[in-house]
C-alpha positions in Angstrom: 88.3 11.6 118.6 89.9 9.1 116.3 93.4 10.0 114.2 90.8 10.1 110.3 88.1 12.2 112.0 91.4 14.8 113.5 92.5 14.7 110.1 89.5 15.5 108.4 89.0 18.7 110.9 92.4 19.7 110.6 91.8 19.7 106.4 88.6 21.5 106.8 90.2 24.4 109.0 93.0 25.2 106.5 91.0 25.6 103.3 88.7 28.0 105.5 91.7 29.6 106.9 92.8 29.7 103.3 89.4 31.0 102.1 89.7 33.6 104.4 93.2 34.4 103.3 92.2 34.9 99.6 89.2 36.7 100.7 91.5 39.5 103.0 94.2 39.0 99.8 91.8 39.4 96.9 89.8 42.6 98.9 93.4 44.6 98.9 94.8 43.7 95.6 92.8 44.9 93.0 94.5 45.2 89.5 96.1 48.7 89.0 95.2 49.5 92.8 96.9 49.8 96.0 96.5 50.8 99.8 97.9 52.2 102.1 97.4 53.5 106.1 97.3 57.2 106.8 95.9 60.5 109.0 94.2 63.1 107.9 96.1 66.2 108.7 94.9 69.7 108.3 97.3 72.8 107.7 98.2 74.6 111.5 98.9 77.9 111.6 100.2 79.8 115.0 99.6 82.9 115.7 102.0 85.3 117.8 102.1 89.0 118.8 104.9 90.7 116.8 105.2 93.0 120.1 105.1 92.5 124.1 102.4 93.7 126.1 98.7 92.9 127.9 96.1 90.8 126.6 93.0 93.1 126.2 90.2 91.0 124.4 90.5 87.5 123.3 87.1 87.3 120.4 86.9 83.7 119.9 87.1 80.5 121.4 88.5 76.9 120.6 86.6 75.5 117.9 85.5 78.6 116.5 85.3 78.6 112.7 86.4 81.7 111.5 86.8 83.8 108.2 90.0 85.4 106.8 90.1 89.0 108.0 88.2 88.3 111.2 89.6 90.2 114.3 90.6 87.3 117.1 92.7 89.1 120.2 93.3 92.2 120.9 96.3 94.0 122.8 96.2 96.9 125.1 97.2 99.9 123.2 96.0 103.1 125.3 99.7 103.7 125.7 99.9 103.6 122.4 96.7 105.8 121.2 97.6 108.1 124.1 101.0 108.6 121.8 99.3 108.8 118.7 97.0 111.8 120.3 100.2 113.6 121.3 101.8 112.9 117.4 98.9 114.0 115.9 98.8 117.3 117.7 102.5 117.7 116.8 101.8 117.1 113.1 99.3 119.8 113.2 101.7 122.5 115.1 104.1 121.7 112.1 101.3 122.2 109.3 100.6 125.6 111.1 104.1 126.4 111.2 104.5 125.2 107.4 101.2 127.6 106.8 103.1 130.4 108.4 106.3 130.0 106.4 104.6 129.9 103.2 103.4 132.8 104.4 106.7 134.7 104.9 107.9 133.0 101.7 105.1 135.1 99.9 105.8 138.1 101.7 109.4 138.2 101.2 109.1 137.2 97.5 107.4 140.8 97.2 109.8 142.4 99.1 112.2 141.2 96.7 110.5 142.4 93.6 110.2 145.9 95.3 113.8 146.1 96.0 114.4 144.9 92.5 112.8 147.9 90.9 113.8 150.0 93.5 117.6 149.1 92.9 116.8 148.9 88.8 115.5 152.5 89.5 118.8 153.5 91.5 121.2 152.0 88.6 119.5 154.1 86.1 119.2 157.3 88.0 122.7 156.7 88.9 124.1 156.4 85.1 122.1 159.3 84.2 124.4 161.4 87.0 120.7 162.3 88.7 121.1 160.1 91.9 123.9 160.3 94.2 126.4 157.1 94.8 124.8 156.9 98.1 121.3 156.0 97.0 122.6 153.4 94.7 124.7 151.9 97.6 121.2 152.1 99.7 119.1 150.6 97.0 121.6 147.5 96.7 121.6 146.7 100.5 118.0 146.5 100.2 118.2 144.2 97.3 120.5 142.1 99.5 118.8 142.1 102.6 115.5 140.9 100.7 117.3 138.7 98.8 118.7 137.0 101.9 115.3 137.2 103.9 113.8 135.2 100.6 116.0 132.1 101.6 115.6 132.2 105.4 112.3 132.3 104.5 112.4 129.2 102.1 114.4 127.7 104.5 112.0 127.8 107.0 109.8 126.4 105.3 111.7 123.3 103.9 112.3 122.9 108.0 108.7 123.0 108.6 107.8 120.4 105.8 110.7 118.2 106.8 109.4 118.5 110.5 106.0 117.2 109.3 107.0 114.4 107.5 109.4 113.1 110.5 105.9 113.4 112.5 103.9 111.6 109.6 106.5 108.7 109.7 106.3 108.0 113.6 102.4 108.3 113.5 102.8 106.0 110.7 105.0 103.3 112.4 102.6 103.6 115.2 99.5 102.9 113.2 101.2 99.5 112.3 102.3 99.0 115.9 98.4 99.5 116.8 97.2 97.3 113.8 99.7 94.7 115.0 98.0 95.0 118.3 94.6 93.8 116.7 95.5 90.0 115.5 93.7 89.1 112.6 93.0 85.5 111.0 95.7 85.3 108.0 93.0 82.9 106.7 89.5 80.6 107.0 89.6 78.0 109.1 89.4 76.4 112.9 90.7 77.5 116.3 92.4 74.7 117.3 93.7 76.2 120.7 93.6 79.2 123.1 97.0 80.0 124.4 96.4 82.5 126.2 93.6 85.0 128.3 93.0 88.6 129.1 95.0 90.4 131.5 98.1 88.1 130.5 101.1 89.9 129.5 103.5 88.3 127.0 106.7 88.7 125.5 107.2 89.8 122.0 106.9 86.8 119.9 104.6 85.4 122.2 102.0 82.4 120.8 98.7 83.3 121.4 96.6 81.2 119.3 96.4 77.9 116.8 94.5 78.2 113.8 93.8 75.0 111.9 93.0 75.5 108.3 90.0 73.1 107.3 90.3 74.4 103.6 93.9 72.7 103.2 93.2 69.3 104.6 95.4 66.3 103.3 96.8 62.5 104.2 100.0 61.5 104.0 101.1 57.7 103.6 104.4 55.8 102.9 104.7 53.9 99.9 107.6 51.3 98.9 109.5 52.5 96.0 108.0 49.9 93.6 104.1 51.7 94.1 106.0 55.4 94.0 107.4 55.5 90.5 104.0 54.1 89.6 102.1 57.2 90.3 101.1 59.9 88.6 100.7 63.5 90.2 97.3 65.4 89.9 96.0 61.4 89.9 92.7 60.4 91.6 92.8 58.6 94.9 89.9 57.7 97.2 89.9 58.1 101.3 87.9 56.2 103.7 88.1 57.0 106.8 87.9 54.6 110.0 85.3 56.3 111.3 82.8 56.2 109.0 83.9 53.5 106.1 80.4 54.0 104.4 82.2 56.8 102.9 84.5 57.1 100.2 86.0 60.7 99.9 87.6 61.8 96.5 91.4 63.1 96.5 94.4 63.7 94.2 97.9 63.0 94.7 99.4 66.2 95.5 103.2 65.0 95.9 105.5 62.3 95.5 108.9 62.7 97.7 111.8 62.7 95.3 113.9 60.7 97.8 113.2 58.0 100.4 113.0 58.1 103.5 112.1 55.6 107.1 108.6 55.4 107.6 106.8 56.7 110.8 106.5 53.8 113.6 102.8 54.9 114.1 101.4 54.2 111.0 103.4 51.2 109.2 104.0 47.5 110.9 107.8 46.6 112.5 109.0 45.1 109.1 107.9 48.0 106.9 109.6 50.5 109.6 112.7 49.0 108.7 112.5 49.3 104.6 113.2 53.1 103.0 109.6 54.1 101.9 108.4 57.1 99.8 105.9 59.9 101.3 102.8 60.3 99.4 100.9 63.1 99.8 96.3 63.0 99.1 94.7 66.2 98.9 91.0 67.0 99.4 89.6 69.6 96.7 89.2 72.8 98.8 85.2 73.3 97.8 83.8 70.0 99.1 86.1 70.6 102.3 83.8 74.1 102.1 81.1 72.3 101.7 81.5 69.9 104.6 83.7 72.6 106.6 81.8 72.0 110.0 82.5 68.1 110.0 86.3 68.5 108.7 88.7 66.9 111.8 92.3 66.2 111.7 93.8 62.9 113.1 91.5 60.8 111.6 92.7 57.5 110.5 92.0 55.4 107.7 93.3 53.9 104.2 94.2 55.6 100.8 93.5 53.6 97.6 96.3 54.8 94.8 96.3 53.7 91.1 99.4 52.3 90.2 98.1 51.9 86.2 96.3 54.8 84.5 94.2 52.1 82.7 92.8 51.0 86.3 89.1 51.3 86.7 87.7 51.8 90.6 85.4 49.3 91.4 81.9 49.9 92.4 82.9 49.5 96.7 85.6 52.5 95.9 82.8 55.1 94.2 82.3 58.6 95.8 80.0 58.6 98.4 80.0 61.3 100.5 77.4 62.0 103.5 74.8 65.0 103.1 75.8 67.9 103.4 
């Protein structure tokens, strides 16, 4: 090949390789609009047993969607319900006991009001020089002794009540051990993973299963300061996702970090890891996650598009297009 034909090659190759710069250049630049590289991440709740003991039932299984409220595991609690049985019969000893003492508090209150007038009968019989000294004396030691039975009586029965409620607490403490027993979902979502199987026993504190909730789904990207004081909270972004790029999923920019920090080595290039960048955080409205709940997946990589200019208009390749529901 001659030196003007080499020449004329070498020409053509740059302008395409520099039509094919402008093209990448112009297709990330838009005016008012940036990108940047993320993963969708979904909140992840893990669930432990407050108390030690036996795996009874485990209800679900990974990948599971579930509601809030929904029963999940189960511990074995017939230790436990074998303890309520013997509280509850305590409790009801102590209410017949209380029945009894109100009982004697009745009776003894009439005692008293016969002694009363018995004694009020005494005094006056006694000032009128009919009765002896002797019958008043008797008449007063009755009045004292009923007087005195009235508060054994009463006190009896503030025993009895007080022994009831002492009952009423430890059956109380050990309905909330039993309802601990029962692990619930503390909200909607997806089991992520099963930690652990019937028959197990585990320590108190013990993890025994991951919940991922596909209602609070978000990305987080890094941003140089120069794109972070540009942005606007509550602001409209747009998602699209590696997977599937025909789509282009609405968000809003949920936070803004107030200071700077490095940015992850897994998600920017070797020279960005070394610049201070901001984290940005893109939520997805909680209804169309509802809507498209069964497809929702964390880890998912693709690209953010931010406005930088509240006067910035999205083109027609970033509108909303979401797959059927």
């Amino acid at each position: 090949m001659s030196h003007p034909r080499l020449l004329i090659l070498i020409a053509v190759l740059a302008l395409a390789g520099s039509g094919i710069w402008l093209y990448v250049y112009k297709s990330t630049e838009v005016y008012g609009l940036t990108m940047a590289h993320g993963r969708l991440e979904a909140e992840q709740i893990t669930l432990a047993s407050k108390h030690a003991g036996r795996i009874a039932n485990v209800l679900v299984k990974e990948g599971d969607t579930v509601n809030q409220g929904d029963l999940l595991l189960t511990l074995d609690s017939e230790q436990l319900l074998a303890k309520k049985r013997e509280i509850e019969a305590i409790i009801e000893q102590t209410h017949l006991a209380s029945d009894e003492a109100n009982a004697a508090v009745s009776q003894r209150k009439s005692l008293l009001i016969l002694a009363t007038t018995d004694l009020q009968r005494a005094q006056t019989l006694y000032r009128q020089n009919v009765a002896p000294q002797e019958k008043l004396d008797q008449a007063q030691a009755q009045y004292d002794s009923a007087v005195a039975a009235l508060r054994l009586a009463e006190a009896t029965l503030k025993r009895s009540k007080a022994s009831t409620e002492a009952a009423q607490a430890n059956l109380d403490e050990l309905q909330t051990v039993l309802a601990d027993n029962e692990i619930r979902a503390p909200r909607g979502g997806r089991i992520q993973y099963q930690l652990v199987r019937p028959g197990e026993v585990i320590a108190a504190g013990g993890r025994v299963l991951t919940l991922l909730d596909t209602l609070d789904v978000y990305m987080e990207v890094f941003v140089p300061a120069s794109v972070a004081a540009l942005l606007a909270l509550q602001d409209d972004a747009r998602l699209i996702f590696d997977a599937v790029p025909q789509y282009v999923i609405p968000g809003k920019i949920a936070f803004v970090a107030p200071e700077a920090q490095f940015t992850p080595k897994e998600v920017e290039t070797r020279d960005a890891r070394s610049d201070l960048m901001f984290r940005v955080k893109i939520s997805i409205d909680p209804l169309l996650l509802q809507q498209y709940q069964s497809r929702v997946k964390s880890g998912v990589r693709g690209n953010v598009w931010l406005r930088t200019a509240p006067d910035a208009v999205w083109p027609a390749d970033l509108a909303v297009t979401l797959p059927e529901a």
